[in-house]
Structure formats: C-alpha cells, structure tokens
N, C-alpha and C positions, 0 to 999 in steps of 0.2 A: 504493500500500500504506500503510497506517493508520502511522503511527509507535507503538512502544511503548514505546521507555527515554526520559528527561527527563531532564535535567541540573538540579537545584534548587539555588539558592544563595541561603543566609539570612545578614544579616549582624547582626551582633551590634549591642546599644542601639547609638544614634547621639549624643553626647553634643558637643551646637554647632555654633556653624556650620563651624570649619575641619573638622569633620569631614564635614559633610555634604561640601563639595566634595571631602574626598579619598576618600569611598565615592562619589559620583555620578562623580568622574574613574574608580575603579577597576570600577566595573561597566563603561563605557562600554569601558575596555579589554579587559575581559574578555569583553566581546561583540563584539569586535575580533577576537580572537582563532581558534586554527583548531579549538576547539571550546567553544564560546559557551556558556553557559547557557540553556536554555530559559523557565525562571522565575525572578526574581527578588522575596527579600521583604527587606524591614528591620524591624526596630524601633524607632520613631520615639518614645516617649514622652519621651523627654530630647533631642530634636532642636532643640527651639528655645535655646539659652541653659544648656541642663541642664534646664530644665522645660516640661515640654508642647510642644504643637506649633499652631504659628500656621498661618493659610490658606495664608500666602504660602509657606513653608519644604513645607507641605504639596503646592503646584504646584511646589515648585523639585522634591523631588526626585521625584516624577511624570515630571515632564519629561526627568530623571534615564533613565528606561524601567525603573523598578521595578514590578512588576506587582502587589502586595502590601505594605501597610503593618499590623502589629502594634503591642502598645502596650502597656501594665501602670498602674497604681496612679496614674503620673503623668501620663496623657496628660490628663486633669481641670488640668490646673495651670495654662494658660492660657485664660481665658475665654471666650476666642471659639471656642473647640471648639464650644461648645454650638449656635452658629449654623450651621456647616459641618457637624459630622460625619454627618447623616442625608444630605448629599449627595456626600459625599466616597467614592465607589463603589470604593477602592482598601484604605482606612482599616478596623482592627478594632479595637474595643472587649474588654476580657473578657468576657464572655458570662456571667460567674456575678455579675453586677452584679443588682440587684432589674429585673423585666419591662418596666417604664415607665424604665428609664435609656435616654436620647438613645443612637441608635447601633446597630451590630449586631454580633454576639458572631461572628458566622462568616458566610464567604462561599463563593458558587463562582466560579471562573475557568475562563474557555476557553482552551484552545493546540491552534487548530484546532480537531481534532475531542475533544479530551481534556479533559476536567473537571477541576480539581484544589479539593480544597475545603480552606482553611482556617480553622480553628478558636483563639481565643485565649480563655486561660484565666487565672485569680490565684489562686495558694496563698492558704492561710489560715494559716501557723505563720509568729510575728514582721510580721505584716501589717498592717494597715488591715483591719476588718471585712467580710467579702463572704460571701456566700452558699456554700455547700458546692457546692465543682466537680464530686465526683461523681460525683453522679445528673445534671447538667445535665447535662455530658459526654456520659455515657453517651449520657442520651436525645437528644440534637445528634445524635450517632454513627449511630444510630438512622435519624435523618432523614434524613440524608447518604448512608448506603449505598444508600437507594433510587437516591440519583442517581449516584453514583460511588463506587472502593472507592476513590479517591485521597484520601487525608487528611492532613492535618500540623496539628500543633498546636504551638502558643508557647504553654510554662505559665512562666508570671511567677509565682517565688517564692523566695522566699527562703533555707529549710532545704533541706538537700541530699539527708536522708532522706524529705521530704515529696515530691519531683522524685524520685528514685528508685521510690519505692512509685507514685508515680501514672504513672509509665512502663510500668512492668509493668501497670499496670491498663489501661495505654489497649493495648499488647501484646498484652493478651487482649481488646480490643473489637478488634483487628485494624487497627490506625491506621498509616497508612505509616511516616508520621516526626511525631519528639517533638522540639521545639528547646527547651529551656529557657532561660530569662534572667533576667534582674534584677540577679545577683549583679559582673557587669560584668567576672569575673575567666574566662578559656576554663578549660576544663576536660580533662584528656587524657584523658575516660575514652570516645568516641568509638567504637559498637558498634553490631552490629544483634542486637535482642531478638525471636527469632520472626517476621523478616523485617520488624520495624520499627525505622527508624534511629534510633540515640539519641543524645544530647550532654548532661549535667546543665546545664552552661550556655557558649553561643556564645563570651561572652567579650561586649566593649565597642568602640567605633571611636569614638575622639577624645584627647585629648593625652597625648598618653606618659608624660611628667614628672608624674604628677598623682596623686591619691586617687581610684580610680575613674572619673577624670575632672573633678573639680575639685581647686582649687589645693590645697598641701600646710598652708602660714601661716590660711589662715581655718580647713581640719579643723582642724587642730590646737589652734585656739582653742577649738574648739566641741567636741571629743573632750576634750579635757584638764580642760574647765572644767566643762562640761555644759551653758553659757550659748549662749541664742539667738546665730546669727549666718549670716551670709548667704553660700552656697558662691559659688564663683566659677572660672569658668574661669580656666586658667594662660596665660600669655603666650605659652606655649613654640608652636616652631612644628614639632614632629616632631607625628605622629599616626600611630594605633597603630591595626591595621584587623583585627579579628577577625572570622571569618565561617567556616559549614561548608558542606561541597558533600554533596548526595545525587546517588545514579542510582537512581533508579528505574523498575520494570517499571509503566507505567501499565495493561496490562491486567488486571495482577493486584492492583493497589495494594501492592507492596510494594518497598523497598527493598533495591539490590544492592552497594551500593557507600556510604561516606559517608567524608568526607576535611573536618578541618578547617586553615585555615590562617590564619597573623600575619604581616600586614607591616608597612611604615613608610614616610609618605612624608611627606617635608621640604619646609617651603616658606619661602623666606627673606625674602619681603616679604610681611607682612603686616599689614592694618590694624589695630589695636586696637579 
C-alpha cells in the first residue's frame, strides 16, 4: 500500500561549522528514532563560516542524509559556488534571480513513490535587488502541479508583512508548506493556512551567545558606528538548533500537522 502522511523536517539557517555538526548529529538522531523523519531540508546559505557554502561543507552535510539544501541572498558569498552548484543535485538557489543565474530555483524529490517539490524564493523589502517573486512563483507552481501537489517553499526575507502576504498568496496557489527564513530569530506564530503549513521564520542553528549568530564585540562595532567590519563567529560552544516539523497528506498535498522546536547542544572541546 502506497504511503500517504510524511514527516518533513526543515531546519533553520545553519550558521558554521559547530553548527553544522550539531544539526548533522541531531538529524542523525532523529532518524534514530521510533518515528524518523521522512524528508529532511536545511538552509545552508551561512553554512560555511557565516557566509556561503563551500563544496566541501556542501558533501559534509549531504552525507549528513539531508535530502534538501535551501539558500537566500548569501549563498553567492563564497566563490566557488559558481563551479559546483549546477551539479550539486541537493542545492537551491532563489528562483526569482534573473534566467541565466548558475543554479536552479526549484527541484523534485522522490521518497519512493512520492514526489515532493521544493521551491526557494527572496523577498524584495530591505533586500539586495531581485526580481519580483510573484509571478515566478506563481508560474513555478504552475509547472509543478503537473507533477505533484506536494510543494514547500523557503521564502528568504526579510519584513515580516512581506512573509505574511506572500503566505497567503502561495495559500491560494494551494502550496503545502511555507518555511520562511532569513531573519534567524523562530517565530511562534506556527499555523496551517487552508491546509498549508506556515512559520514566518524557522528560526537559526548555530551559537547561542551570539547576534544572530555572530559575535556580540564586532556587531557592536559595526551597529554602533556604522563603520565597515568583519562578523565573526563567537567562541562559545553551546548551539542553538531551530527547526519545524510538518505531517503531511502526500496525496493531497496538504498539510496536517506542523510543530516547531529549540534545542541546545554543548560541546566542550572544541577547536578554534
């Protein structure tokens, strides 16, 4: 008999390395467990260092058994994307980047016989310049339904009213679930909108002690003055793992269930 509910688990930006190992340790146990996740995605655009994502960090957490990588405004920040990501078959770009950007805006997965398609997208309020999401959306949405109603979208942005109104819009193009991110802070407002799961934003996974994930002493130079200066991960060694769970009906593409959850795992040796 065909399976129909799924277990989805998104976790929030990945911001360095002690992060990566404590989300690639805590899927690993969560797929351990006596009811595993079926699909697993992150957000990788601050994986490598806080900026971008290198090949190598790229195969680590692959290896990880994440089935789904997302990405926003910064996954450009390390160079050598541009050689890997047309082959990185895991990896999403935003999709409202101009047509000739290296990369693909959306993809489909199989689990079994089940398709699951995801789509990443970038606000435009407070942003970097990109094209209107929209109409892309919309017409991505469009193409995808031929092949499956399962949808999820990562919208990377910023204002919380622009994540809000584009929830409801993708709502009514009938989209399973909406992760939003960027803003690296979770948000309790965790709901299903006309059987599509919604979350303003996942939340972050990487040092506790920190400004969004970098150190407190360099923001603070660079907030207080306005002067250039370089973030930086904190020393500390707790990490902070935000991530939401969907159940979803794959036959119908919708969303029955969504639960987000924060933990904290310490580690006491650790390299600089």
């Amino acid at each position: 008999m065909k399976k129909q509910q799924f277990k989805i688990i998104f976790f929030g930006d990945i911001v360095g390395r002690l992060a990566r190992k404590a989300v690639g340790e805590c899927l690993q146990e969560l797929k351990a467990s006596e009811y595993p996740p079926d699909f697993a995605i992150a957000n990788v655009e601050n994986a490598s260092h806080g900026f971008g994502l290198t090949e190598k960090n790229y195969n680590e957490l692959s290896n990880c058994g994440f089935n789904c990588f997302t990405s926003g405004n910064h996954i450009w920040d390390k160079k050598e994307i541009f050689q890997y990501i047309d082959k990185a078959d895991k990896l999403i770009r935003p999709i409202n980047y101009p047509k000739k950007t290296k990369g693909f805006g959306s993809r489909v997965f199989e689990i079994g016989e089940t398709k699951i398609a995801v789509i990443n997208a970038l606000g435009r309020i407070f942003m970097h310049p990109a094209d209107s999401p929209w109409e892309v959306v919309k017409k991505e949405v469009k193409k995808l339904k031929k092949i499956t109603p399962n949808i999820l979208i990562d919208f990377h942005a910023e204002a919380t009213a622009e994540k809000v109104c584009f929830a409801k819009f993708c709502s009514e193009l009938e989209l399973t679930t909406f992760f939003g991110t960027h803003t690296h802070v979770q948000t309790a407002d965790e709901k299903i909108i006309n059987g599509m799961g919604y979350i303003t934003d996942v939340g972050f996974c990487g040092i506790s002690d920190s400004v969004i994930g970098m150190e407190y002493k360099t923001s603070l130079k660079r907030l207080s003055t306005g002067l250039p200066e370089r973030y930086e991960i904190p020393a500390s060694k707790t990490v902070e793992i935000n991530a939401v769970e969907v159940l979803i009906d794959a036959s119908i593409g919708k969303t029955i269930e969504i639960k987000r959850f924060c933990l904290e795992k310490n580690y006491q040796e650790v390299k600089k």
